[in-house]
C-alpha positions as CSV (number, residue, x, y, z in Angstrom):
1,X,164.7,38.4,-42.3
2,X,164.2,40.6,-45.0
3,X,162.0,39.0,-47.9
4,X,163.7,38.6,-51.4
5,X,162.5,40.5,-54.3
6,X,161.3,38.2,-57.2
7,X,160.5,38.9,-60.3
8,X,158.1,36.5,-62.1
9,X,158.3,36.5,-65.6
10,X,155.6,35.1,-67.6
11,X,153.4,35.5,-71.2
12,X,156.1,35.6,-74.1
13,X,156.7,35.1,-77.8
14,X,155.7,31.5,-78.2
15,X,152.8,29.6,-79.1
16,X,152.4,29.0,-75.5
17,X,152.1,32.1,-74.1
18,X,148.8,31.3,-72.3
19,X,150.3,28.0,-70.8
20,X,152.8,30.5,-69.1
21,X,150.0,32.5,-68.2
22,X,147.9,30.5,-66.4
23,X,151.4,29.3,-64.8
24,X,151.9,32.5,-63.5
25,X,148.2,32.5,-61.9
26,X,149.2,29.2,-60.4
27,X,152.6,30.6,-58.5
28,X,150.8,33.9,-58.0
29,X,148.3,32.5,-55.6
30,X,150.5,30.1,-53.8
31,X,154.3,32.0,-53.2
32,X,155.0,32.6,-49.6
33,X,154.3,36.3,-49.5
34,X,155.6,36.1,-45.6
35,X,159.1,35.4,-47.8
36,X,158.8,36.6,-51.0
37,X,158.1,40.3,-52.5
38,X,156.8,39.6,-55.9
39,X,156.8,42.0,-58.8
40,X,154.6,40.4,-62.2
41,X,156.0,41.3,-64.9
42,X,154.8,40.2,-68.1
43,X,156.2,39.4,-71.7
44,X,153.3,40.5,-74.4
45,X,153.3,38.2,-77.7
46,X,155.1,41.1,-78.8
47,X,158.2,40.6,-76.7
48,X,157.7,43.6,-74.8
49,X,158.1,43.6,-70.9
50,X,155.4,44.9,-68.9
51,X,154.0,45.4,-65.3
52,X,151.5,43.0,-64.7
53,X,148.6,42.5,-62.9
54,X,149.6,40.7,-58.8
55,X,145.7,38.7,-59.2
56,X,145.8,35.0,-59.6
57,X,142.1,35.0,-60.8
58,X,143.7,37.4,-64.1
59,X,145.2,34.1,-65.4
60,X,142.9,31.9,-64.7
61,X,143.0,29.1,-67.4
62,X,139.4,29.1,-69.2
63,X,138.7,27.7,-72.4
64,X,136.4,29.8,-73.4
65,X,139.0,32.8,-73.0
66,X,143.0,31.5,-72.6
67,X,144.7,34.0,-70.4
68,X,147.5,36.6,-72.1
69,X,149.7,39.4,-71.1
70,X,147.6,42.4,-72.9
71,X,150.1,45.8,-73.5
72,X,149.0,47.9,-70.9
73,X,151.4,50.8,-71.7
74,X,153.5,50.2,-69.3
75,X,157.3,49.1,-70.0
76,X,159.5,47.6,-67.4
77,X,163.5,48.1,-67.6
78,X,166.3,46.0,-66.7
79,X,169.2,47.1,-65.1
80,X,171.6,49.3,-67.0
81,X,174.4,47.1,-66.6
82,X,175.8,44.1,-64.1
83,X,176.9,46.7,-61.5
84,X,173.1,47.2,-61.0
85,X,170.3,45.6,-59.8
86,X,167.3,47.8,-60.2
87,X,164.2,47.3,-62.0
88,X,162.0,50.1,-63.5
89,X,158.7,51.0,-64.9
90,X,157.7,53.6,-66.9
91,X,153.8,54.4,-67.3
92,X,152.1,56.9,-68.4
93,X,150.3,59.6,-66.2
94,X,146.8,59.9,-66.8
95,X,146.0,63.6,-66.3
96,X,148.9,64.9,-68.4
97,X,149.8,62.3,-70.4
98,X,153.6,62.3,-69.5
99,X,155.3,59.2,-69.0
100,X,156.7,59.0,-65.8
101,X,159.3,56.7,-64.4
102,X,160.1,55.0,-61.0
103,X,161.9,52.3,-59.8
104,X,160.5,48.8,-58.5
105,X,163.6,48.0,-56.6
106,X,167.1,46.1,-56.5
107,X,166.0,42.2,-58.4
108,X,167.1,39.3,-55.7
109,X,166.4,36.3,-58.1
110,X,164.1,36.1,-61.6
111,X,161.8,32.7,-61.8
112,X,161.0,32.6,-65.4
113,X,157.9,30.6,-65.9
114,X,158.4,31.3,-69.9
115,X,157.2,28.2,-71.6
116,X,158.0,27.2,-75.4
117,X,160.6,29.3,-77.7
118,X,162.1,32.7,-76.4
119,X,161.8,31.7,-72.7
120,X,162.6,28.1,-72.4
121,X,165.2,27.7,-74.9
122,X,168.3,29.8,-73.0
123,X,167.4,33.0,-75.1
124,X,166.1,34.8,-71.8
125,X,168.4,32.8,-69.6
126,X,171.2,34.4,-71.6
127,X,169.9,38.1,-71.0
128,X,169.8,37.2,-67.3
129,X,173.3,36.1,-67.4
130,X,174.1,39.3,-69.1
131,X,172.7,41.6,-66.4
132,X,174.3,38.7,-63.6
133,X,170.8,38.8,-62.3
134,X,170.4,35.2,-60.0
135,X,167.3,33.3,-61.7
136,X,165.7,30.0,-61.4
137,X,166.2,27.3,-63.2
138,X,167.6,25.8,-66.0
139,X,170.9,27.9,-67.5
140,X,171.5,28.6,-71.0
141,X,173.0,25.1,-72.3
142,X,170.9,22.9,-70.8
143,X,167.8,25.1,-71.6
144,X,168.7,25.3,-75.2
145,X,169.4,21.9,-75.3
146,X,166.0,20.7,-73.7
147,X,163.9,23.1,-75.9
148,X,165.5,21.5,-78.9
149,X,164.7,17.5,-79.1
150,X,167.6,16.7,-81.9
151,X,170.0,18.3,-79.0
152,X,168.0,16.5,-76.8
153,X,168.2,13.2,-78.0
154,X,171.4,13.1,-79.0
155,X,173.1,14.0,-76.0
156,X,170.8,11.9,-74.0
157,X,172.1,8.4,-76.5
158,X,175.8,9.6,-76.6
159,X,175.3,9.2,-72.4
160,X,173.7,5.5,-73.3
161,X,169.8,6.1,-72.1
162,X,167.5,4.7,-74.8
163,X,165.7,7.0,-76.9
164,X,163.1,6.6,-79.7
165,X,164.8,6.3,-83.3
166,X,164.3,9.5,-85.5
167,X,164.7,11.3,-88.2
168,X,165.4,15.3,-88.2
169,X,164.8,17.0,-91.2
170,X,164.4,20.4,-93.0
171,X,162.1,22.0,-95.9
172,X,165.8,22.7,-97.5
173,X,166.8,19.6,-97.1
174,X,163.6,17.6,-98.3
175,X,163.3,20.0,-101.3
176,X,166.4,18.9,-102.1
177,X,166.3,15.3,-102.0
178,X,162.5,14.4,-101.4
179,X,163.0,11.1,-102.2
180,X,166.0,10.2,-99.9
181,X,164.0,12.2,-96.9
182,X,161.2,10.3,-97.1
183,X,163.1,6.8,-97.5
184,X,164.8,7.3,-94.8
185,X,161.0,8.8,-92.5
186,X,159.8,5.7,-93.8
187,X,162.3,3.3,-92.6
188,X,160.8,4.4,-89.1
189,X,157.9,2.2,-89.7
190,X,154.6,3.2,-89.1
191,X,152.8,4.7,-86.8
192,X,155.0,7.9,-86.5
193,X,154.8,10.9,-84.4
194,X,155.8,14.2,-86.6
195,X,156.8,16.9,-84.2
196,X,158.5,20.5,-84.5
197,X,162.3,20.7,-82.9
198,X,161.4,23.6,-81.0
199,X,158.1,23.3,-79.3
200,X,156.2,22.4,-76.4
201,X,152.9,21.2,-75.3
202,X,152.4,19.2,-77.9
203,X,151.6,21.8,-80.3
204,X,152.1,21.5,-83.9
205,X,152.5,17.5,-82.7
206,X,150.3,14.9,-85.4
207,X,150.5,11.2,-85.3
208,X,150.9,9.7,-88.6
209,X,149.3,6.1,-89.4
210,X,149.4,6.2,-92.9
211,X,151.9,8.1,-95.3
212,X,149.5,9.9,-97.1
213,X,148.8,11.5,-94.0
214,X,152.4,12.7,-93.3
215,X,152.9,16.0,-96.1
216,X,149.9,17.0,-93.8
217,X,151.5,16.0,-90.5
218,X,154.7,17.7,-91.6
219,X,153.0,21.4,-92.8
220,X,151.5,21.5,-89.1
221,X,155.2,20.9,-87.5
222,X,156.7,23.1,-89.9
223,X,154.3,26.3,-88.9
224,X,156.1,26.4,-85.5
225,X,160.0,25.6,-86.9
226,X,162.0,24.9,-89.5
227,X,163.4,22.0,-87.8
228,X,161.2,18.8,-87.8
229,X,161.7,15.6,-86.2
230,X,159.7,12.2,-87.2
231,X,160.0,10.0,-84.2
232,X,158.9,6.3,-84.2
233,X,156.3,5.4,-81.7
234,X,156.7,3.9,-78.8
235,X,154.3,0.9,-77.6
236,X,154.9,1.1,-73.6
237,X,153.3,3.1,-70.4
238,X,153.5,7.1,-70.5
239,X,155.5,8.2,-67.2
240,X,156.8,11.5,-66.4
241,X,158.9,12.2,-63.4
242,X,160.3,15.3,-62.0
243,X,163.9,16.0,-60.6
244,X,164.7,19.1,-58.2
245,X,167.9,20.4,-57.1
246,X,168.3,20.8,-53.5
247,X,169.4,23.5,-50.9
248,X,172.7,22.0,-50.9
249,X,175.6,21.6,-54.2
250,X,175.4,19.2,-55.8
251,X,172.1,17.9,-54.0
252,X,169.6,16.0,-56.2
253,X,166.4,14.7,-56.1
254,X,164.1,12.4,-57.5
255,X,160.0,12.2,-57.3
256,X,157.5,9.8,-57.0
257,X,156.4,9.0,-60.6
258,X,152.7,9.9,-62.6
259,X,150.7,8.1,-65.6
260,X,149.5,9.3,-68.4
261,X,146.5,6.9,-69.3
262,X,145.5,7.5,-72.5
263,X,141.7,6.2,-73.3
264,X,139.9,7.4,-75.9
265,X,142.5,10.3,-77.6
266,X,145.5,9.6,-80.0
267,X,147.4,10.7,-77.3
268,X,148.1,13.3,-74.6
269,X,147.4,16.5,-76.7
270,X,147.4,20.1,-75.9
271,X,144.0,19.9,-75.1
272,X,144.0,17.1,-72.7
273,X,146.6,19.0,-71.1
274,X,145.4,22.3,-70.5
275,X,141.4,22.5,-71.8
276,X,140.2,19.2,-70.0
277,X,139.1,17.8,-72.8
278,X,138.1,13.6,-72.2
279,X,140.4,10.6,-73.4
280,X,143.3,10.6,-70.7
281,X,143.9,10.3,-67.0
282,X,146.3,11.3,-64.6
283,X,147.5,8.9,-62.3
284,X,150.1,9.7,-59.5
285,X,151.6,7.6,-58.0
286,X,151.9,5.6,-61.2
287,X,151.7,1.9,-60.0
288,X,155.4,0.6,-60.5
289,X,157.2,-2.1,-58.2
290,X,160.0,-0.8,-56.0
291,X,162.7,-2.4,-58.7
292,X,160.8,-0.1,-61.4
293,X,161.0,3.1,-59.5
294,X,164.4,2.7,-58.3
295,X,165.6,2.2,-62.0
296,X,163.3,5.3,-63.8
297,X,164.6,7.5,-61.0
298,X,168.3,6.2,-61.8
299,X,167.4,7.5,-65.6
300,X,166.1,10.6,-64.6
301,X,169.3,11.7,-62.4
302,X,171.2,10.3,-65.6
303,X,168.8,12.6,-68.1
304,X,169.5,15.8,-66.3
305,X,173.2,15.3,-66.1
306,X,173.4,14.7,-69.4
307,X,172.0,18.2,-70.5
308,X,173.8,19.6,-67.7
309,X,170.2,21.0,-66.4
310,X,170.3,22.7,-63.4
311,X,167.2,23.8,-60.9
312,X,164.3,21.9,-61.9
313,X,163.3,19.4,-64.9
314,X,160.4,16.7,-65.8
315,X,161.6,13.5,-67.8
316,X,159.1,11.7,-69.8
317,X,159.6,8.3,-70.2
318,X,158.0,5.4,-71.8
319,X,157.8,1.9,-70.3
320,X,158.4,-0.8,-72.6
321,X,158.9,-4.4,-72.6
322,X,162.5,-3.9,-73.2
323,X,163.0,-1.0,-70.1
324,X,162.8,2.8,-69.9
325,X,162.5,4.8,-73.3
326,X,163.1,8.5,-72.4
327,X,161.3,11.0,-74.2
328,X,161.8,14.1,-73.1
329,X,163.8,16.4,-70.7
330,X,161.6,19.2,-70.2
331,X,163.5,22.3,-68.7
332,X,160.4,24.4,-67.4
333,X,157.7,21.5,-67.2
334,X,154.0,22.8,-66.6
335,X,153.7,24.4,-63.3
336,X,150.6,25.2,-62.9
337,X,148.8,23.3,-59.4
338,X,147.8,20.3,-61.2
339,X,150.3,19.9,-63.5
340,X,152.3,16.3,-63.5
341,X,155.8,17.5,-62.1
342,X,154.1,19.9,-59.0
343,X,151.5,16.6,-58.3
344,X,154.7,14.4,-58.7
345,X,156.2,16.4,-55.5
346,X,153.0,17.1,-53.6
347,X,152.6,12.9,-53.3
348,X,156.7,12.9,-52.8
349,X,155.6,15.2,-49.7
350,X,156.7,18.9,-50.8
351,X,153.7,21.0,-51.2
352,X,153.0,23.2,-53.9
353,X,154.0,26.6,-51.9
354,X,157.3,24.2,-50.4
355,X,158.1,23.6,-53.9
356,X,158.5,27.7,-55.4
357,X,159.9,28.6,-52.6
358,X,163.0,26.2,-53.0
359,X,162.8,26.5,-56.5
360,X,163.8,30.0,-55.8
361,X,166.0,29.7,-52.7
362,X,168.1,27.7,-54.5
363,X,168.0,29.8,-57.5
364,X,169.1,33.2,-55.2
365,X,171.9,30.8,-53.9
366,X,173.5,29.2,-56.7
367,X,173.4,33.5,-57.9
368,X,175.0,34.5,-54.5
369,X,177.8,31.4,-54.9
């Protein structure tokens, strides 16, 4: 069988470009080549597409030097129109200094790995359902949806699933009425959580436990949207659980569930996520009784219906006293080895290679259908 052609797209405009980086190191090292011809191709911070580098070890995730897509010259085309499938690069040729053109091949599927705001949020999705290039993952509404939490939460309630009071606001709007904006932030109760709309990984995310930290709190969200949200916090057990599409329509399903124990850090930050910085722990499988799993995995499927997500998607969840608290639908979770949604599947018995490739099997079949 001939392999498929699949273009991984990684880097990008957003704040976590290096996230998506070390991603792409992660799926580099582990696709079935025996299946799969891959061709890298990489999004600077500059938003231009270039041919990247086919080594793992080049996005290796180090603290001491976060990995990036560096403009190397080169500049990768899409196909002229949906009547084409061809990919090309254009480099420049050393000895004269011409640039020089040549074609990478027909595209079977794109797996966009793009984390955070022009990648995530349906913008890219959209360009790929322009060219009807067959990609993996989430489509345009849900994507946009997922990368936005107002969207987010408010489809999630008007499909009855419990979400955390909040309150979305504006610098418009609280220039406008400051005092009204903050009566109503206040009526949260403290402590709050002051996060930007469109953002991932916990950046520009600050917990507030006293108001005269919030102005503070609301300047860091602000630097990465114009769209805040100020979210009550939840007192209950951190659980994330990932949901996959199978082979089959209309096939869906469900892991195992993961912790995260928080110890000694506010809570689970950028850092703790990526730069192994102490304070939380991982735990998968989280310790929940049969009654418990059966009803967070009943939430999930009900999350990713109600963004109409399609492909792949991690729900975070808090356990309270009360029952499940879902707290995000996240559309392109991290994917890097040890992330939570690829550990989630490797203790639900898919490994890590098992898991790409249908990730993009049954992105190159819901294309061909």
């Amino acid at each position: 069988m001939d392999k498929l052609r699949v273009v991984l797209l990684f880097g990008g405009r957003s704040s976590e470009h290096s996230i998506s980086c070390a991603t792409a190191g992660g799926v580099l090292g582990a696709i079935d080549r025996d299946r799969f011809e891959v061709i890298p191709v990489g999004v600077t911070r500059d938003g231009a597409f270039v041919l990247e580098s086919d080594d793992p070890a080049r996005f290796a995730l180090d603290p001491a030097h976060l990995p990036e897509v560096v403009d190397n010259g080169t500049r990768v085309s899409w196909p002229d129109s949906a009547a084409s499938r061809e990919l090309r690069v254009t480099t420049s040729a050393a000895e004269s200094g011409a640039a020089e053109t040549r074609s990478l091949g027909d595209v079977d599927v794109v797996f966009p790995i793009l984390h955070g705001r022009f990648g995530e949020d349906g913008t890219i999705q959209g360009l790929l359902e322009l060219l009807g290039l067959p990609y993996v993952g989430n489509g345009v509404l849900a994507s946009a949806a997922g990368m936005d939490k107002h969207a987010t939460k408010t489809l999630l309630e008007g499909a009855g699933i419990q979400v955390a009071p909040w309150v979305t606001l504006s610098r418009s709007a609280l220039a406008a009425d400051p005092v009204l904006w903050r009566r109503r932030v206040q009526s949260l109760g403290l402590p709050v959580f002051v996060k930007p709309a469109r953002a991932g990984s916990s950046v520009g995310v600050s917990k507030v436990a006293d108001w005269a930290e919030l102005d503070a709190a609301l300047d860091v969200a602000f630097a990465e949207d114009r769209t805040v949200l100020v979210e009550s916090a939840v007192v209950g057990r951190e659980i994330e659980i990932g949901v996959l599409e199978g082979p089959e329509p209309g096939e869906l399903g469900v892991s195992v569930a993961g912790e995260v124990v928080v110890t000694s850090r506010d809570f689970y930050d950028f850092e703790a996520k990526y730069l192994d910085a102490p304070g939380v722990e991982l735990v998968c499988p989280a310790e929940l009784g049969d009654g418990e799993l059966f009803e967070l995995q009943r939430v999930a499927r009900r999350a990713f219906e109600a963004l109409g997500s399609e492909g792949l998607a991690r729900v975070d969840v808090f356990l309270t006293d009360e029952g499940f608290v879902v707290n995000e639908v996240n559309t392109m979770p991290g994917f890097t080895p040890i992330s939570m949604f690829p550990t989630c599947w490797l203790n639900s018995g898919l490994s890590y290679p098992e898991l790409i490739t249908r990730l993009v099997e049954v992105g190159y079949a819901r294309g061909a259908r």
